[in-house]
C-alpha positions as CSV (number, residue, x, y, z in Angstrom):
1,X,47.6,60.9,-126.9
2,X,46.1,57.6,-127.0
3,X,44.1,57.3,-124.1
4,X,42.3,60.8,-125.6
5,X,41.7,58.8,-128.8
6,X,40.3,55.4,-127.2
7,X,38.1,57.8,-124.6
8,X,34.5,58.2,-126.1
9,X,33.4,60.4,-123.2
10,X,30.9,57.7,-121.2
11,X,33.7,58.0,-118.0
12,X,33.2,61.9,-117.8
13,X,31.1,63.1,-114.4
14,X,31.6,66.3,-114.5
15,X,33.2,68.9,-115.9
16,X,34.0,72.9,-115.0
17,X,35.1,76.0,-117.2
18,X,36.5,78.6,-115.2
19,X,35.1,77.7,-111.9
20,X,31.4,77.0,-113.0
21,X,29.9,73.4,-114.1
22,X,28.9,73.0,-117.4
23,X,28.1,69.0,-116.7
24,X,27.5,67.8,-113.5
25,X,26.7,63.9,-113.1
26,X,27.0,63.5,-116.6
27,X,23.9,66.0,-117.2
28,X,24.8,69.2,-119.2
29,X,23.6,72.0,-116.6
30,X,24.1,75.2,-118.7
31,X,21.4,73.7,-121.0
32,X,17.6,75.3,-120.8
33,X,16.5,71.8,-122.6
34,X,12.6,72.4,-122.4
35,X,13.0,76.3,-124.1
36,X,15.2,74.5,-126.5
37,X,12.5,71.9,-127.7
38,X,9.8,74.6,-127.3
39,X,12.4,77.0,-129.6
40,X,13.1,73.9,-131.9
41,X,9.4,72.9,-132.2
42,X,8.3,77.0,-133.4
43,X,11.1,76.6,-136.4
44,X,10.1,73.4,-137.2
45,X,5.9,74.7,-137.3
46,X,7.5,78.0,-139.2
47,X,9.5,75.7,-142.1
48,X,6.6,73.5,-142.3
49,X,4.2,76.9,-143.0
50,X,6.9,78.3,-145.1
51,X,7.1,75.0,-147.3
52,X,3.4,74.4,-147.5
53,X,2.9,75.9,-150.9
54,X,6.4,74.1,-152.2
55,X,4.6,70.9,-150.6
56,X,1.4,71.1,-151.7
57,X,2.4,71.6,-155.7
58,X,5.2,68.7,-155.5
59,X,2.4,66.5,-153.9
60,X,0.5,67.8,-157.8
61,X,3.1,66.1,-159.6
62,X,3.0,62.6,-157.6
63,X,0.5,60.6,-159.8
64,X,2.6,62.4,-163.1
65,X,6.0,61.2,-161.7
66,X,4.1,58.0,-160.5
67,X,3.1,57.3,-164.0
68,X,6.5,57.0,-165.6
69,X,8.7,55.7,-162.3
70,X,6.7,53.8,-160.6
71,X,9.5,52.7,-158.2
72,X,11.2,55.4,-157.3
73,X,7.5,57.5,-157.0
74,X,6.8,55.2,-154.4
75,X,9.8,54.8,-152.4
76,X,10.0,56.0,-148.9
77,X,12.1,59.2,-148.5
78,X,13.8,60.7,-145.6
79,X,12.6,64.4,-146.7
80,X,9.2,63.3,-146.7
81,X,9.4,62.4,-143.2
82,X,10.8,65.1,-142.2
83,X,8.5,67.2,-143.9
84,X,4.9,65.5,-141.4
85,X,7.0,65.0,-138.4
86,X,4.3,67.1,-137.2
87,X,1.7,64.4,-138.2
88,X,3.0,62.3,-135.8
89,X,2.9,63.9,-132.5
């Protein structure tokens, strides 16, 4: 049981479920990574669409919530990030 708890998966090659590789030279090969991305990157342009109205009146409030908390107004925020990943492409 030990040498399961101390392995953090860096040795595996290769590994197969009922005869067929799922990772081969430490590369999953059941994987379509590019349709994945391309899937990923329609949500994220759908969300960002969705939330532009949500966006667009908490971006209103900014110089109101600036006013009285200056600080925390100002501070850099993960969601905000998240929400122009797509300005940084």
């Amino acid at each position: 049981m030990q040498l399961v708890n101390g392995e953090n998966g860096a040795a595996i090659d290769s590994v197969m479920v009922d005869g067929r590789f799922v990772l081969r030279e430490s590369k999953i090969v059941t994987l379509d990574d590019v349709k994945l991305r391309r899937d990923a990157e329609r949500a994220f342009e759908r969300l960002v669409a969705a939330n532009a109205d949500a966006e667009a009146l908490g971006r209103g409030f900014e110089d109101v919530v600036g006013a009285f908390c200056f600080g925390q107004a100002h501070k850099s925020f993960q969601l905000h990030r998240a929400l122009h990943e797509h300005d940084y492409r």
